[in-house]
C-alpha positions as CSV (number, residue, x, y, z in Angstrom):
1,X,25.8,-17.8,-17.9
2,X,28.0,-20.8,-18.6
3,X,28.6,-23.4,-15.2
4,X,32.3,-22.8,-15.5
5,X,32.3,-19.0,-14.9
6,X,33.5,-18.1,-11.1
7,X,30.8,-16.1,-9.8
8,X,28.1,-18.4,-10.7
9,X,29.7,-21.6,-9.4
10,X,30.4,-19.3,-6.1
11,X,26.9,-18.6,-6.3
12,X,25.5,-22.2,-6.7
13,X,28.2,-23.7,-4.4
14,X,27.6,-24.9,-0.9
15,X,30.3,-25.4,1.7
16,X,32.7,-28.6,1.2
17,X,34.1,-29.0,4.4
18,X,33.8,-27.0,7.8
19,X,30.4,-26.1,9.9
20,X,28.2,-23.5,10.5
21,X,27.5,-22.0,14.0
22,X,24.8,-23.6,16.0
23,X,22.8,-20.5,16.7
24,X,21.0,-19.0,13.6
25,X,23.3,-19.8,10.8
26,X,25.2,-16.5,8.9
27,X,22.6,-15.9,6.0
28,X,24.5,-16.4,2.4
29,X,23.9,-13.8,-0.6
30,X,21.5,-16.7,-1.9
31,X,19.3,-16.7,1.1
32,X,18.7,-13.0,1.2
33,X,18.3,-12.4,-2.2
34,X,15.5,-15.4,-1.9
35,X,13.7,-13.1,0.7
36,X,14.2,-10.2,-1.2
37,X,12.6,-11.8,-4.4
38,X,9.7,-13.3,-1.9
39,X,8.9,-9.7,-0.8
40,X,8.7,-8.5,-4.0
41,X,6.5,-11.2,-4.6
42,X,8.6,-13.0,-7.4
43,X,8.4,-16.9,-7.7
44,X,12.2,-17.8,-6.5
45,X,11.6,-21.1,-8.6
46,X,11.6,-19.0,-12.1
47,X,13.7,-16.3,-11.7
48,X,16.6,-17.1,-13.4
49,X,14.9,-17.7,-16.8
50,X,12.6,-14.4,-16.6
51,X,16.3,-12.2,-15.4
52,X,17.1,-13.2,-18.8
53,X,14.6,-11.3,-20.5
54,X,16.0,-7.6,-19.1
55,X,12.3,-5.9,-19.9
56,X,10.4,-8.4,-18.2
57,X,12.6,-8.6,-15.3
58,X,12.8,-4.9,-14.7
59,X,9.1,-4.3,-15.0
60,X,9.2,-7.1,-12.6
61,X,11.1,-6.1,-9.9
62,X,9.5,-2.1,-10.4
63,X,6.3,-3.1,-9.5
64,X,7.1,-5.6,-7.3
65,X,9.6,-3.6,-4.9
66,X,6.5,-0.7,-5.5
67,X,4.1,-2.9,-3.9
68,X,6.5,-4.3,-1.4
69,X,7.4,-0.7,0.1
70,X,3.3,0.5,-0.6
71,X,2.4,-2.7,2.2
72,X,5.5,-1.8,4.4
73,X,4.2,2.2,5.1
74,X,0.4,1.0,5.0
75,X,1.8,-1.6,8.0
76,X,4.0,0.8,9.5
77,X,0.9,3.7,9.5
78,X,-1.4,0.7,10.6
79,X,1.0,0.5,13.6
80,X,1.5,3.8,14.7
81,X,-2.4,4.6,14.4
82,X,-2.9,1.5,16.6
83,X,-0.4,2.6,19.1
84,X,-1.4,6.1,19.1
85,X,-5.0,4.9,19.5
86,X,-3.4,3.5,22.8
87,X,-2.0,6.4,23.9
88,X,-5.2,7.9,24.0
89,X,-7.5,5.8,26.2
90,X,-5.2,5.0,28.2
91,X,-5.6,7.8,31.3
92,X,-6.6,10.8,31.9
93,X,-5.1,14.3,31.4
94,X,-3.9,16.0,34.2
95,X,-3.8,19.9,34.2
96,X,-0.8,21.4,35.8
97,X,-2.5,24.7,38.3
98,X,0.5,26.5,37.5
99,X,1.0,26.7,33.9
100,X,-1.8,24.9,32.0
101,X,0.8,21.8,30.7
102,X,-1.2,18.3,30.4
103,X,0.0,15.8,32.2
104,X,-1.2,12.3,31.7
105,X,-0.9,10.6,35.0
106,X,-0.9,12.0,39.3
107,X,3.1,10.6,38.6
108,X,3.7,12.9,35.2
109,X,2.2,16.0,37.4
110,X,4.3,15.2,40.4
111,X,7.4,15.3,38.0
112,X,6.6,18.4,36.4
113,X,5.9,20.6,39.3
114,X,9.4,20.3,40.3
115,X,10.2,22.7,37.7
116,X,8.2,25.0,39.1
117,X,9.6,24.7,42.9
């Protein structure tokens, strides 16, 4: 793309005058598309010059948004195994004398019997 088109000086342009907020600054289409390109494991330094090559790029981004969601479920099943694990050991189970219902703490049993006043 030629520097004089629009979108790609919008792209490439920073701010001339003004400020940005002093919290965390409003994140620009540049920066997320930087952290998209990092998750999919693409070098952000090279991009440009392998997007022009459309059947590199798109085997490219396949595989690497593939991987990228593959390591977000393995991290998301890693999670709720750990905090199920948790769960688990944490008391013991309570039988309610009235119904059979588990119950996992004194508390949890004293709740449910109210149903059954």
């Amino acid at each position: 793309m030629s520097n004089d088109r629009l979108s790609k000086q919008l792209f490439y342009s920073e701010l001339s005058e003004g400020h940005r907020l002093r919290a965390r600054p409003t994140l620009r289409f540049k920066d997320t598309l930087k952290k998209s390109l990092q998750n999919c494991s693409i070098a952000t330094a090279h991009w440009e010059t392998t997007a022009s090559n459309r059947r590199v790029w798109k085997q490219l981004t396949r595989k690497g948004a593939a991987a990228y969601e593959q390591a977000k479920r393995r991290a998301h099943a890693e999670k709720r195994a750990a905090t199920n694990a948790g769960t688990e050991s944490r008391g013991s189970s309570i039988p309610c004398h009235v119904c059979g219902r588990i119950c996992e703490s004194e508390f949890g049993l004293r709740s449910h019997l109210r149903v059954h006043r």
